[in-house]
C-alpha positions in Angstrom: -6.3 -20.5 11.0 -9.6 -19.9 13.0 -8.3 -15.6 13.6 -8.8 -15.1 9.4 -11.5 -17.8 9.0 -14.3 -14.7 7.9 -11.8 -13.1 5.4 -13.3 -12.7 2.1 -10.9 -10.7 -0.2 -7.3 -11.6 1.6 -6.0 -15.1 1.7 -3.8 -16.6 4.2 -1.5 -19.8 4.2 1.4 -21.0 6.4 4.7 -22.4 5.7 6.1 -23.0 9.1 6.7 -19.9 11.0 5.9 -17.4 7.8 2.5 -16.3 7.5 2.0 -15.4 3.4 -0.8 -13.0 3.3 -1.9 -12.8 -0.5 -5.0 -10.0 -1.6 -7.0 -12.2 -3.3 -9.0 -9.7 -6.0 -7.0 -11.1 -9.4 -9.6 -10.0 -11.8 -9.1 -6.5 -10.4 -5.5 -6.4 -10.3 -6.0 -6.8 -6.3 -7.3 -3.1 -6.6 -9.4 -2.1 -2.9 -12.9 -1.9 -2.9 -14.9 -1.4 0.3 -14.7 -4.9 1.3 -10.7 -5.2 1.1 -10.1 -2.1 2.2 -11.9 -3.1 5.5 -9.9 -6.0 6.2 -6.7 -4.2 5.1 -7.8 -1.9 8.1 -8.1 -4.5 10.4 -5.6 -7.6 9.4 -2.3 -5.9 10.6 -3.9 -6.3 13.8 -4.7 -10.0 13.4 -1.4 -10.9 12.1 0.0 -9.4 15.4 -2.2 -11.3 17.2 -1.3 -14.5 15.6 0.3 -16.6 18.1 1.4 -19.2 15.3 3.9 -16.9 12.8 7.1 -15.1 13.0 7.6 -13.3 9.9 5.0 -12.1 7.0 5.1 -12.1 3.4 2.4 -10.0 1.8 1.9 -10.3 -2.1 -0.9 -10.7 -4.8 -3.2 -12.7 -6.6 -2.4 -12.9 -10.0 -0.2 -10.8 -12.2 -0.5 -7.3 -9.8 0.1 -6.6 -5.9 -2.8 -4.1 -6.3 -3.5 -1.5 -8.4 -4.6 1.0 -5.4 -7.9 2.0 -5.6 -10.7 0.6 -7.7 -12.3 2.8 -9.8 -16.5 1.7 -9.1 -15.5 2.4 -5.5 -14.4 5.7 -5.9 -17.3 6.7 -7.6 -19.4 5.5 -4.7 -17.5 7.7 -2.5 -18.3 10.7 -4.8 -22.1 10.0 -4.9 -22.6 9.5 -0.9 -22.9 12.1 1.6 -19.7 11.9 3.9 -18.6 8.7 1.6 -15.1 9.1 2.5 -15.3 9.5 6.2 -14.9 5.7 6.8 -12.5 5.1 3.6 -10.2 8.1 6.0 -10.4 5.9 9.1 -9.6 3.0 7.5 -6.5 3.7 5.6 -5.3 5.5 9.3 -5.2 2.1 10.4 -3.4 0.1 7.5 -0.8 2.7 8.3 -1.1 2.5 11.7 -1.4 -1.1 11.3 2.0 -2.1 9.3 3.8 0.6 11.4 2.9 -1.2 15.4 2.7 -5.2 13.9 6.0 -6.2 15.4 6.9 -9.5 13.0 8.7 -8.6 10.0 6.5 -7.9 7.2 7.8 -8.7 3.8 6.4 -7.1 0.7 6.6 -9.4 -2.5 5.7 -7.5 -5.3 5.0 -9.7 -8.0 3.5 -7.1 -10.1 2.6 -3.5 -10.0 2.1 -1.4 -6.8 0.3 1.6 -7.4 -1.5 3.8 -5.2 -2.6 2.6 -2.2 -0.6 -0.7 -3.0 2.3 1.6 -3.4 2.0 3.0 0.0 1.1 -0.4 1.5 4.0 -2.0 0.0 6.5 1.1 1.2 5.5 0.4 4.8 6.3 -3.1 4.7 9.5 -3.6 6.4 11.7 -5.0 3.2 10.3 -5.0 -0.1 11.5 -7.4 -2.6 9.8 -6.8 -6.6 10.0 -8.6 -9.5 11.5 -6.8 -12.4 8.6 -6.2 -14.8 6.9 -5.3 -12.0 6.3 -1.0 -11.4 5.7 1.3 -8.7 4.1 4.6 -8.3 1.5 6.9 -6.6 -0.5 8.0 -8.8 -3.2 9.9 -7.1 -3.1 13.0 -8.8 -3.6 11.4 -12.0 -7.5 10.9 -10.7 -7.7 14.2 -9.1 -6.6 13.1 -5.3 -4.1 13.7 -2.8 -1.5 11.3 -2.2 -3.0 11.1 1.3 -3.6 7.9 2.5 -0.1 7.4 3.4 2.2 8.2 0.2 3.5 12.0 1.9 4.8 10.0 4.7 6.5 7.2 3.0 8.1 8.7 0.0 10.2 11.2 1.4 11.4 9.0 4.0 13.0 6.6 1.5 14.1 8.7 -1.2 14.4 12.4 -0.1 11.9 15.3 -0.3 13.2 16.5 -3.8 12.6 13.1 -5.8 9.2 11.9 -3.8 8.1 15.2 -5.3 8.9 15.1 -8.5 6.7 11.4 -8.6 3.8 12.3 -6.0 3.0 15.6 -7.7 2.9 13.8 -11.5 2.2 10.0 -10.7 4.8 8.9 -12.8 5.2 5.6 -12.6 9.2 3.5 -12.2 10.6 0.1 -12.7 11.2 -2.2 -9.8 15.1 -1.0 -11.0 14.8 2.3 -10.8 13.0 1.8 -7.3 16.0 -0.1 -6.1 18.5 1.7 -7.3 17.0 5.1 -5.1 16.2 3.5 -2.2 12.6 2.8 -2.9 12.5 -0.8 -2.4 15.1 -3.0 -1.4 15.7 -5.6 -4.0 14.7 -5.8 -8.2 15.0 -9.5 -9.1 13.6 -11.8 -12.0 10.3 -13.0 -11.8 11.6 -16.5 -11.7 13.6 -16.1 -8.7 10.9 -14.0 -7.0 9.4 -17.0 -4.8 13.0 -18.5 -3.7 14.7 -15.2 -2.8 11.8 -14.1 -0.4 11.3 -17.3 0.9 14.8 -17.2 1.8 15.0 -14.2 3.4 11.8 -15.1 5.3 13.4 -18.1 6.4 16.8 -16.0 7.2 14.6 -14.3 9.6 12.2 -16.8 11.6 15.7 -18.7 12.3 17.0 -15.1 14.0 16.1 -14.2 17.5 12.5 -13.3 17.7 12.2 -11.0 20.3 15.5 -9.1 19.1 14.2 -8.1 15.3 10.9 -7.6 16.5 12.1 -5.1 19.0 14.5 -3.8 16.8 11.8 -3.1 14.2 9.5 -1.6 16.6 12.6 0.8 17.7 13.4 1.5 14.3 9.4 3.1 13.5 9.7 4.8 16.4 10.4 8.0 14.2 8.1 6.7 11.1 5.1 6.1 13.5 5.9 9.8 15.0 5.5 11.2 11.4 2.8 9.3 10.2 1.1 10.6 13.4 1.7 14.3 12.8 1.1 14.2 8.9 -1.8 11.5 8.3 -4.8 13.2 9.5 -4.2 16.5 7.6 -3.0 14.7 4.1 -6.7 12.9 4.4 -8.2 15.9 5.5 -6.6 17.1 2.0 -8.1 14.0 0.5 -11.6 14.0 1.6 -11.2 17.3 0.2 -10.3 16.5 -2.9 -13.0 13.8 -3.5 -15.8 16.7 -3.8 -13.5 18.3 -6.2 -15.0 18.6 -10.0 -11.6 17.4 -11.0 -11.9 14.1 -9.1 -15.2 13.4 -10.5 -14.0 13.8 -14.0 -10.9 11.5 -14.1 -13.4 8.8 -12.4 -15.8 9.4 -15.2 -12.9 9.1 -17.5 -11.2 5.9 -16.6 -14.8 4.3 -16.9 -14.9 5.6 -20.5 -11.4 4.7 -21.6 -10.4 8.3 -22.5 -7.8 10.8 -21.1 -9.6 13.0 -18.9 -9.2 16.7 -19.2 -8.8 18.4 -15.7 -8.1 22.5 -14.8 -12.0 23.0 -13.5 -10.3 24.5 -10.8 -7.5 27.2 -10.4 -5.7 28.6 -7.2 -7.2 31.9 -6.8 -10.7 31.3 -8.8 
């Protein structure tokens, strides 16, 4: 396991050929920081160039897959010059990342996936959830653009019209309602979570290799064209948006457990 021996927020263990990948900030609800969203930039990568696993399985410490972005982080994005020049380079290569790592690369939501979790989940290749669990992109409910991946996802899975109607309000859905449009592939109990993905996992490792790895990679030919095309200006949009007054407040907000009131800035003013 020498390849993720200096991870620090990302834990790794094998079960035979499947490689489970588990973000490892519980008392956050796996929520990035600087640190994970780092490794998130790079491990893709790694897993690729992991000569000992077949198939992936990426879930969560704890009772969330991650709860996108965590909120002291963002405000230190805010208060440095050019703070989000790095955080734009590095969610390019999650992206890019999930997109080119040709071994299958299961999502197990055990719990919520909002945000960046949401969009990291959506680029997995097959994404099972656990009921209870919810999904959603909430970016606009802290005064950002869905940029760091969600306006390239969403539509591809569920149409233009719907990944609107959620992108634009952050409404959150049940791991039904996801898998009932497309969203996700499968909604199942929270008991059965572990044994259906494990399954699957092993469903695949016993396939040919080369076959559904190359079939995968053929398959993101057209994703990885659009992600291309649409990823640098949506974070152009984002970086944008983190100097905005609007941003600012909902941060302050969430830190002192009240709505926040937005509107500082109108189209035209």
């Amino acid at each position: 396991m020498a390849l993720f021996d200096d991870y620090q927020a990302i834990l790794f263990r094998r079960r035979g050929r499947v490689l489970e990948v588990t973000l490892n900030r519980p008392e956050k609800l796996n929520a990035t920081d600087a640190v994970l969203h780092a490794e998130l930039a790079r491990v893709f990568v790694d897993i690729s160039n992991d000569p000992e696993s077949d198939v992936v399985v990426l879930t969560g410490a704890g009772r969330a897959f991650s709860a996108g972005g965590d909120i002291g982080w963002m405000q230190e994005m805010i208060d440095r010059e050019n703070g989000f020049d790095q955080t734009a380079r590095e969610a390019k290569q999650i992206v890019f990342g999930l997109i080119d790592c040709e071994k299958p690369v299961i999502a197990k939501m055990n719990g919520h996936a909002t945000g960046l979790g949401a969009t990291i989940a959506l680029f997995c290749d097959v994404i099972f959830a656990a009921e209870h669990a919810k999904i959603g992109d909430p970016h606009v409910s802290i005064g950002f653009v869905a940029g760091d991946g969600g306006a390239v996802i969403w539509p591809q899975l569920i149409g233009y019209a719907r990944a609107k109607e959620y992108l634009l309000t952050g409404d959150m859905m049940t791991a039904h309602q996801a898998a009932q449009m497309g969203l996700i592939n499968h909604a199942v109990p929270a008991d059965e979570l572990d044994a259906r993905v494990d399954a699957f996992a092993d469903k695949l490792v016993a396939g040919a290799t080369q076959a559904i790895r190359w079939t995968k990679m053929s398959v993101n030919i057209g994703l990885r064209d659009l992600a291309t095309s649409i990823m640098d200006a949506s974070l152009a949009y984002e970086a944008r948006s983190n100097d905005t007054p609007d941003h600012q407040e909902a941060v302050r907000a969430f830190a002192e457990k009240r709505a926040p009131v937005f509107g500082h800035a109108r189209a035209g003013t």
